[in-house]
N, C-alpha and C positions, 0 to 999 in steps of 0.2 A: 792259168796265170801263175806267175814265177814268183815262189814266197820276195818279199821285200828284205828279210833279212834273214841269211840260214848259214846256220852255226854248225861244223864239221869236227868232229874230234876234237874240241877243244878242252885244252887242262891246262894249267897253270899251277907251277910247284914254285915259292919263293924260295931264297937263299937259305935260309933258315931250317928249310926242310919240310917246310908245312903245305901238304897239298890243298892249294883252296878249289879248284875243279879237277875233276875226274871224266875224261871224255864226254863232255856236251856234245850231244846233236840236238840241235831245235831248228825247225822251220818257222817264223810269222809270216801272216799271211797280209796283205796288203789290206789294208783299211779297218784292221781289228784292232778289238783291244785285250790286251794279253796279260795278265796278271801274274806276276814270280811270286810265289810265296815262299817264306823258310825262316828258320830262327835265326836269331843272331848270327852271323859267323858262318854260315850256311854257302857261302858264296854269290849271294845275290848282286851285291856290289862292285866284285872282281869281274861277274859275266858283265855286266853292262860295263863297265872301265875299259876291257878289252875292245867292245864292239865300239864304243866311243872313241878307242884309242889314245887313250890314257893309260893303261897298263899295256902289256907286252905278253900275250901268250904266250907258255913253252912249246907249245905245239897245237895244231888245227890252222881251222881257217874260217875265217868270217867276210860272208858277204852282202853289202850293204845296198841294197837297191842295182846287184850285179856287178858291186866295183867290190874289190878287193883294200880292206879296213889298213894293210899295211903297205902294200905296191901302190895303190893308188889313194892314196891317203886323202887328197884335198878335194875331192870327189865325192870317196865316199862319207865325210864329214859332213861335205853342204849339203848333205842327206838329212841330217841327224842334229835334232837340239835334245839338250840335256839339263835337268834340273836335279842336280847333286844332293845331298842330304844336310852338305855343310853352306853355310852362308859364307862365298866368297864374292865381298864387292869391293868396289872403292870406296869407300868411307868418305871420300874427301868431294865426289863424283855427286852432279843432280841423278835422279833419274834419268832424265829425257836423257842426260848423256851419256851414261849409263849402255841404255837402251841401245840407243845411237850409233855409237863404239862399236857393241856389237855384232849390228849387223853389220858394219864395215868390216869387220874383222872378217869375215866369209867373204868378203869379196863383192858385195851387193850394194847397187845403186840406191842412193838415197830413196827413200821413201816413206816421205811423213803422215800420210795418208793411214799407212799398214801400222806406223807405230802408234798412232792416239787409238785407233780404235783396237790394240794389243792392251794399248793405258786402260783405257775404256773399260775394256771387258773383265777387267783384272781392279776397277774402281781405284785406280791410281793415277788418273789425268790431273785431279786437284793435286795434286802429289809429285809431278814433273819436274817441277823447279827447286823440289828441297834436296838437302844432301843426304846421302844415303845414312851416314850417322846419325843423322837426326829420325830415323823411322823407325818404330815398333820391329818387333822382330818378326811379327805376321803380315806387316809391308815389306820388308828384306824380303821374308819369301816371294810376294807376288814380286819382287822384281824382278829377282833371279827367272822364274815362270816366265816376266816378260821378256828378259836376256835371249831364252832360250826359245823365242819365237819367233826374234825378231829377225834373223834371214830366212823366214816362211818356209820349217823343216818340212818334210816330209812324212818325218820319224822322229815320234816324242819321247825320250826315255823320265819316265817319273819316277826317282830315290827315293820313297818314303817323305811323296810331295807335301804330304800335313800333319807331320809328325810334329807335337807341339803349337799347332796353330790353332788359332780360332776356329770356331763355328760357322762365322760368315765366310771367312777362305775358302773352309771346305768345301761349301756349297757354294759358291761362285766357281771355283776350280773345277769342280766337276759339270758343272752346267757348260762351264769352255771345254772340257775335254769330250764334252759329246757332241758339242756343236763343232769341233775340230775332227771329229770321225764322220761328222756327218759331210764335210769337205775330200773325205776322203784321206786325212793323216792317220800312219797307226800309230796306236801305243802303246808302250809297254811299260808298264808300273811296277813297283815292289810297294809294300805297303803292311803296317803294323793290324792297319785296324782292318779284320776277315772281313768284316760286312760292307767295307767300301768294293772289296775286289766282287764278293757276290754280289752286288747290287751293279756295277760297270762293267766286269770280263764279261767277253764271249767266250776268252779258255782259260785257264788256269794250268801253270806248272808250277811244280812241289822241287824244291829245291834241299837238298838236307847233307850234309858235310859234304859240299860239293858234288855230290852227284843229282843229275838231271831224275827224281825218279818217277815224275807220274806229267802226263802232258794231256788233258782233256778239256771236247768241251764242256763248260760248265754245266750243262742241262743235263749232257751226259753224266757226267760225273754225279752230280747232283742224285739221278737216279740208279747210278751202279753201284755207286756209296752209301748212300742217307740213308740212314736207319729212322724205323718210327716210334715213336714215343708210346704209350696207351695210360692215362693218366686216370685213375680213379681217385673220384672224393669219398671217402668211408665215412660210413654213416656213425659208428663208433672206432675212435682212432686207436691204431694198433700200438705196441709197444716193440712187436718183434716180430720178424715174417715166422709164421707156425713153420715145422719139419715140413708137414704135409704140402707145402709150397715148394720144395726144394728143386724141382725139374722147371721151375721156372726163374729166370733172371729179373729178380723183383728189387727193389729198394722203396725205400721208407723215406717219404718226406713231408715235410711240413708240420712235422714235430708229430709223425703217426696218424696226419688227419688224411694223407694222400700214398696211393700204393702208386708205383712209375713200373710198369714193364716193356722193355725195348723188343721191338722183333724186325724180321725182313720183314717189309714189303711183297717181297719179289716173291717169299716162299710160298711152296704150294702150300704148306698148312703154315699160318701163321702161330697159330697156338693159342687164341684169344679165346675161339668159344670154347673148348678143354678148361680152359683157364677160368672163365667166368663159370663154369659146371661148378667146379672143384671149388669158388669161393662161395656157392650156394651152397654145397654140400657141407661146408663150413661153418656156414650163418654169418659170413662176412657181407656185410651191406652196403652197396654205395647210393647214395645218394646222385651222381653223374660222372660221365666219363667224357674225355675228349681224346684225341689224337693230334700230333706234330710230328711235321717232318725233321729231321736233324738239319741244323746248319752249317756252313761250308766249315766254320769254327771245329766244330767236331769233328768231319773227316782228316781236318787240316794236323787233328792232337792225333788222330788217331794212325796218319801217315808217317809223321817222322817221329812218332814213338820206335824207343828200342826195343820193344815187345816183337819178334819178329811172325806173330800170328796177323799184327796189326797192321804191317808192309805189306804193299802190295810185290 
């Protein structure tokens, strides 16, 4: 089957001089969910603009469910809803009309049906008839959400959908974003908070001063990257890791009541029983140990660090 959306040499250099992409290639795959990560300024916002076609690539090519983002423009839009990062409504506008507007604007026969239960799902039906002015700015957002569903994409792009919202949003957003893949839309999210992307993708890309640099899927990733923790409770808290420690990558926490040593997983020798020899040989005591995997958090610092050991 033919990605839904696939990104070819795309860069983009504004006026100014500043490259915000650096030859993108990405394929999405038709009913996944895809998660962009990257810092500020990273480029996350300029890829999705282009494919949405709101900005103007300087070069490549994007295409969106097989139309072309810029020859065939009104095509490949009634593909594609988008919820922006910035809150732009009518202030003056209900919801319901709002809403309304919108799918008209794609060209789509009324349909009042699709948009209460959009309200619905989004707990904004009691909420139809006020004006956009008048709503919390965690209603703003579920409107915009509902704007951008209301001519039934195919293709969700999420800007950093719960940046400053509430609790209850979140988790309403996300319960429609998986019953909306479970329909079969894909989507494609940026997002501040790492545990939202690990807890929803199926893959993950690492975005960092515009360039595309790591595209996995998450399970993968998960265990080509994650490093494991080995946490010991000491039975007497230390002050300082002894010399005689030194071939091992230890730190001190808990104010010297807890030793942390990170290793692979994957390696043939991990180093743990060497390591618990040598704190016996010491008279170092713990009292219990546990183990954790790293999370997507930590691969994510440890990717677009400038450390170039820490690049892949």
């Amino acid at each position: 089957m033919p990605p839904i959306i696939s990104i070819s040499q795309l860069t983009k250099t504004y006026a100014s001089g500043l490259i915000a992409l650096k030859a993108v290639d990405l394929d999405i795959n038709r009913g996944e969910i895809f998660a962009l990560l990257g810092p500020n300024g990273a480029g996350k916002t300029t890829l999705i603009n282009i494919v949405c076609g709101i900005v103007n690539a300087t070069t490549g090519k994007v295409l969106a469910d097989g139309h072309d983002v810029v020859r065939e423009y009104r095509a490949a839009r009634s593909k594609i809803g988008l919820v922006p990062q910035e809150l732009t409504t009518d202030a003056f506008e209900t919801v319901w009309a709002t809403v309304n507007l919108s799918r008209g604007l794609f060209g789509c026969a009324p349909n009042p049906d699709h948009l209460e239960k959009v309200l619905h799902d989004l707990s904004l039906w009691d909420k139809r008839h006020d004006k956009i002015m008048t709503l919390s700015g965690g209603m703003k957002r579920r409107v915009m959400i509902a704007k951008a569903l209301s001519h039934e994409p195919e293709i969700l792009f999420l800007d950093e959908p719960t940046a400053g919202v509430d609790v209850e949003l979140r988790r309403d957003m996300w319960a429609l974003v998986r019953g909306l893949r479970e329909k079969g839309v894909t989507i494609i999210l940026t997002t501040h908070y790492i545990e939202e992307a690990e807890d929803m993708a199926d893959r993950i890309g690492v975005i960092h001063k515009g360039e595309l640099i790591l595209v996995e899927d998450k399970s993968v990733l998960m265990k080509k990257l994650g490093k494991k923790l080995l946490t010991l409770q000491l039975q007497v808290p230390l002050a300082a890791i002894p010399p005689e420690l030194a071939e091992w990558p230890l730190a001190i926490k808990a104010h010297g009541h807890e030793l942390e040593y990170t290793f692979d997983a994957k390696a043939d020798h991990t180093g743990i029983a060497s390591l618990l020899r040598r704190l016996a040989d010491l008279g170092i005591a713990f009292t219990d140990l546990h183990t954790q995997q790293s999370s997507l958090e930590d691969i994510f610092v440890s990717l677009v660090s400038d450390k170039p050991e820490m690049r892949l």
